[in-house]
C-alpha positions, 0 to 999 in steps of 0.5 A: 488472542486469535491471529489475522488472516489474509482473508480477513484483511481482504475482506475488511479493505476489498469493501471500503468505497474508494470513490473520490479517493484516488488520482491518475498519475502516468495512466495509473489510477493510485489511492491518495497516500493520506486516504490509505493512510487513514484506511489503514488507520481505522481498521489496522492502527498497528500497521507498519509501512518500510519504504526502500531507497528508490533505485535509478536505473541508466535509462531513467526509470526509478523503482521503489520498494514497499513493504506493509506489515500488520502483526503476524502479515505483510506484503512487499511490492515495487513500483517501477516508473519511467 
């Protein structure tokens, strides 16, 4: 079985028409949870989401860590919110 590439997720997820899929939180446009979730679905059933425990930090802000794996692929990224 030939293994995913990088640029074949990109590829597949960078066309998919967004439009009336995301909302504005804190002047940052997001894609609707359920909407990635069901993207996600359809073309990468085999994916895998790990939430980390969100962190607080003394002046209030939080951050969150995220990882998203599909088979031999993954990327980790953190959000960090006032």
């Amino acid at each position: 079985m030939k293994e995913l590439t990088y640029k074949e997720v990109y590829d597949t997820l960078s066309v998919i028409d967004l439009t009336g899929k995301t909302e504005v939180k804190n002047g940052f446009t997001y894609l609707a949870n359920a909407h990635g979730i069901a993207i996600m679905n359809e073309h990468y059933p085999q994916h895998h989401i790990t939430w980390g425990m969100p962190k607080t930090f003394e002046d209030g802000t939080v951050e969150i860590y995220c990882k998203v794996t599909i088979d031999n692929l993954y990327k980790e990224m953190f959000l960090k919110m006032p």
